[in-house]
C-alpha positions in Angstrom: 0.0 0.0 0.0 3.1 2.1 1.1 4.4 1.2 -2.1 1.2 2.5 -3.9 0.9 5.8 -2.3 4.8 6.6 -3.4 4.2 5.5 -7.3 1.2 8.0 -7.5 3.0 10.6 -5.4 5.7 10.3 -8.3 3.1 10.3 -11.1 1.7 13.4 -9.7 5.1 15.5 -9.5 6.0 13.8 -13.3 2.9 15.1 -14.1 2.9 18.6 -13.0 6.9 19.2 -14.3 6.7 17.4 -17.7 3.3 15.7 -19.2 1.1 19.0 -18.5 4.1 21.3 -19.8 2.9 20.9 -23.4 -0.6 21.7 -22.2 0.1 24.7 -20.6 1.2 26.1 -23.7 -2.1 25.8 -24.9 -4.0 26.3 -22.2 -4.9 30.3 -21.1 -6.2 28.8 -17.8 -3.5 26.2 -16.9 -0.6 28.9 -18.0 -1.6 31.9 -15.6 -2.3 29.5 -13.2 1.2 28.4 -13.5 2.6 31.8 -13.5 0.3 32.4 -10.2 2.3 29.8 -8.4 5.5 30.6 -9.4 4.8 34.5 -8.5 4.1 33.3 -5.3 6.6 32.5 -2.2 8.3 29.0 -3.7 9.0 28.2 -0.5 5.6 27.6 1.1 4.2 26.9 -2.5 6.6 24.2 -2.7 4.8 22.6 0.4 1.2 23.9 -0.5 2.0 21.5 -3.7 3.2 18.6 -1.8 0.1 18.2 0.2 -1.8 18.8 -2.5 0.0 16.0 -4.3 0.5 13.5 -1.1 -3.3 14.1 -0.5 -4.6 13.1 -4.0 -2.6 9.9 -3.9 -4.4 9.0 -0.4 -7.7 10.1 -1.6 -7.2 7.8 -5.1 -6.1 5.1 -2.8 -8.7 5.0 -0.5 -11.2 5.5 -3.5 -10.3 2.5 -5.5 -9.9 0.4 -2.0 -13.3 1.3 -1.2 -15.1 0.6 -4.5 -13.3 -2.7 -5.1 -14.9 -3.4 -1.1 -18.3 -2.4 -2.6 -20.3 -5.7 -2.7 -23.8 -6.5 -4.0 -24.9 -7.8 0.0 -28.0 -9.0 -1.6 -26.9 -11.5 -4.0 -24.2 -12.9 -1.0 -27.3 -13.3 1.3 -29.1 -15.3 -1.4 -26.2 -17.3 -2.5 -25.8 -17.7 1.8 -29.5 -18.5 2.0 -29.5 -21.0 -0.4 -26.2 -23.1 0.5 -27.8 -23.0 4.0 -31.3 -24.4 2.6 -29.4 -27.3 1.5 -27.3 -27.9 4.7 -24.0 -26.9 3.3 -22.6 -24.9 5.8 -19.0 -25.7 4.6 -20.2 -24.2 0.9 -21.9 -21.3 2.2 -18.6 -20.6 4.2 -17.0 -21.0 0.4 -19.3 -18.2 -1.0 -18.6 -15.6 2.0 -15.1 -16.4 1.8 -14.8 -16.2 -1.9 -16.6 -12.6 -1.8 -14.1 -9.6 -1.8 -15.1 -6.7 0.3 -15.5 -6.0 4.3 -19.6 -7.3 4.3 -18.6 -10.8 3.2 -15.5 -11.2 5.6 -17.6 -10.4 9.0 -20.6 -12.8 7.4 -18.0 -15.3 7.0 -16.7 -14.7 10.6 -20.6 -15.1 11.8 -20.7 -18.0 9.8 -17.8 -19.5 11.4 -19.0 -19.2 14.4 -22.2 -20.8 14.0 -21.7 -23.8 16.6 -21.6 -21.9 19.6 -25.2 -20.3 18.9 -26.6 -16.7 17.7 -25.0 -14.9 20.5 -21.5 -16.3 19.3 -22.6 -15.1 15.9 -23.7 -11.6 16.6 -20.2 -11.1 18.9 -18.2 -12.6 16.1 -19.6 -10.2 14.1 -19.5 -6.6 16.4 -16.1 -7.8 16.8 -14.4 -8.3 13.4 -17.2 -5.3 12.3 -15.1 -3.1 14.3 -11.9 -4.5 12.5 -13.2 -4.2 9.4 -14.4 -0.2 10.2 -11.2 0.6 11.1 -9.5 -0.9 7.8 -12.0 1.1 6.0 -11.2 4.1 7.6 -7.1 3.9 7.2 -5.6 6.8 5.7 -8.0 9.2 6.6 -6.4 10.6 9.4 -3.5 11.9 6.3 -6.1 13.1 4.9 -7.7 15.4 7.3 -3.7 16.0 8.2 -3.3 17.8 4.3 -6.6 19.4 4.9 -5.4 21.4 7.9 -1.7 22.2 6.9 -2.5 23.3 3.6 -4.1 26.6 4.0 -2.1 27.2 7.6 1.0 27.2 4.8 -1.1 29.2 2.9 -1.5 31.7 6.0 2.0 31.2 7.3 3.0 32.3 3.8 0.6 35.5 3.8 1.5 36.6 7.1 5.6 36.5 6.3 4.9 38.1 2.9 2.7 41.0 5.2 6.2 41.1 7.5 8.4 41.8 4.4 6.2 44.3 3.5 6.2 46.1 6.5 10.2 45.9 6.8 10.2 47.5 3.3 8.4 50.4 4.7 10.2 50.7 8.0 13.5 50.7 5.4 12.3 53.3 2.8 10.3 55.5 4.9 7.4 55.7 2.7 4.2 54.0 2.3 4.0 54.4 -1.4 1.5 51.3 -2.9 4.5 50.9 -5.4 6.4 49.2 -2.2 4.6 46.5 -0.6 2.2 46.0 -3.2 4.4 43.1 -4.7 5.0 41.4 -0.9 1.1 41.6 -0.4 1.0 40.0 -3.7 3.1 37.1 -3.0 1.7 36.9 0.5 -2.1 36.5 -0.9 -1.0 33.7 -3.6 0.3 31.8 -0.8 -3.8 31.8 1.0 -5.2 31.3 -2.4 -3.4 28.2 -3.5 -3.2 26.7 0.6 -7.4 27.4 0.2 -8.0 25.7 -3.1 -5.8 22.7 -1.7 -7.9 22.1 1.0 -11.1 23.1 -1.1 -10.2 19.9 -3.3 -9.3 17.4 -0.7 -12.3 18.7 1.7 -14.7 17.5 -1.3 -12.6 13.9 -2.1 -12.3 13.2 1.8 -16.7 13.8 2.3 -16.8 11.3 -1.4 -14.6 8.9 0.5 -16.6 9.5 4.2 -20.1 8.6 2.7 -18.5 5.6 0.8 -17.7 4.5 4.3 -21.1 4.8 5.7 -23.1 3.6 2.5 -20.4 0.4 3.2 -21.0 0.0 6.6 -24.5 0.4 6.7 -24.9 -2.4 4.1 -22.4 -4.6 6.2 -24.9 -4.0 9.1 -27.7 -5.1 7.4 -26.3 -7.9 5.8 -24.8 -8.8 9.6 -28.3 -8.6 10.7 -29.7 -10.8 7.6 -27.2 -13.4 8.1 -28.6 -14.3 11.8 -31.8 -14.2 10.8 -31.1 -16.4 7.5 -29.2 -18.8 9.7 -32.3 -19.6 12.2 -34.5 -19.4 9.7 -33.0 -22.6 8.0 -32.0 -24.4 11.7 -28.5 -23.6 11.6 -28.3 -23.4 15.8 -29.8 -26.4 17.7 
């Protein structure tokens, strides 16, 4: 996963420096906006662009993690349902097991568990539920990390900029607009880009937060369906 997170990383600074170079030629937009950053302090821009680039590759992480977890909790219950109908508890084991995504491991955890009764099965199932949350919810804490620095670079960037402006005074004597108007330039490029940085990875990290919850909600019903499923086809004596 470590491994992952670098190789996109790496894409992203390949393609800011080189693929989208030929594009900015082209493109108005892209172009100012490139002249924008570097007009702007390239020490706290430098960092601004990091966690912009470090957040992305969480956020596309924890986006393709979470859809390849998405599973069709209906079909397993049916497929579940009818192993059990026949007495093949070993198959219907097989078909949770098989299953990718978080809902299909804690059924087949409640499955397992099936000899020592529906209590056994429904503490089988808070248990590795809570296991199973918490691998869902792995990276996010990066995530929310980015959010936060990003525009307090930005800030930390606006407020030197102000400083630098305010020592150019102090040195010339004057308060001409002419004088500080290029360090309160600099410093407000610095709050712009930290802003839109945390704009973009606010958005992706509320995507990835109610993928979470639509994917535990359905592994809590199908948690529920499976104990009901099980003694509705005899599976505790």
């Amino acid at each position: 996963m470590r491994k992952f997170i670098v190789l996109l990383g790496v894409f992203f600074i390949a393609a800011y420096f080189g693929a989208f170079e030929a594009a900015a030629q082209e493109s108005s937009g892209f172009q100012t906006l490139k002249e924008k950053f570097i007009e702007g302090d390239w020490k706290f821009m430098s960092l601004v662009l990091i966690c912009l680039i470090l957040g992305l590759a969480f956020c596309i992480e924890r986006i393709i993690t979470l859809n390849i977890a998405t599973a069709n909790t209906d079909k397993l219950l049916s497929r579940i349902d009818e192993s059990l109908a026949n007495g093949d508890m070993e198959g219907a084991k097989e078909v949770a097991k098989s299953t990718p995504g978080p809902a299909a491991s804690v059924l087949y955890e409640g499955l397992r568990n099936a000899g020592g009764g529906p209590e056994a099965v429904e503490k089988a199932i808070v248990s590795y539920g809570s296991v199973q949350m918490g691998l869902l919810e792995k990276g996010l804490v990066w995530i929310s990390l980015f959010i936060a620095i990003a525009p307090m670079l930005g800030f930390m960037g606006t407020v030197i900029g102000m400083i630098g402006a305010f020592d150019k005074i102090e040195a010339v004597g004057d308060i001409s607009p002419s004088i500080v108007a290029g360090g309160i330039k600099v410093a407000l490029l610095t709050t712009v880009f930290g802003l839109i940085v945390a704009i973009i990875l606010q958005i992706l990290y509320n995507y990835i937060v109610s993928k979470i919850d639509g994917i535990v909600n359905r592994m809590e019903d199908s948690s529920i369906g499976l104990v009901d499923i099980m003694a509705r086809n005899n599976v505790f004596k």
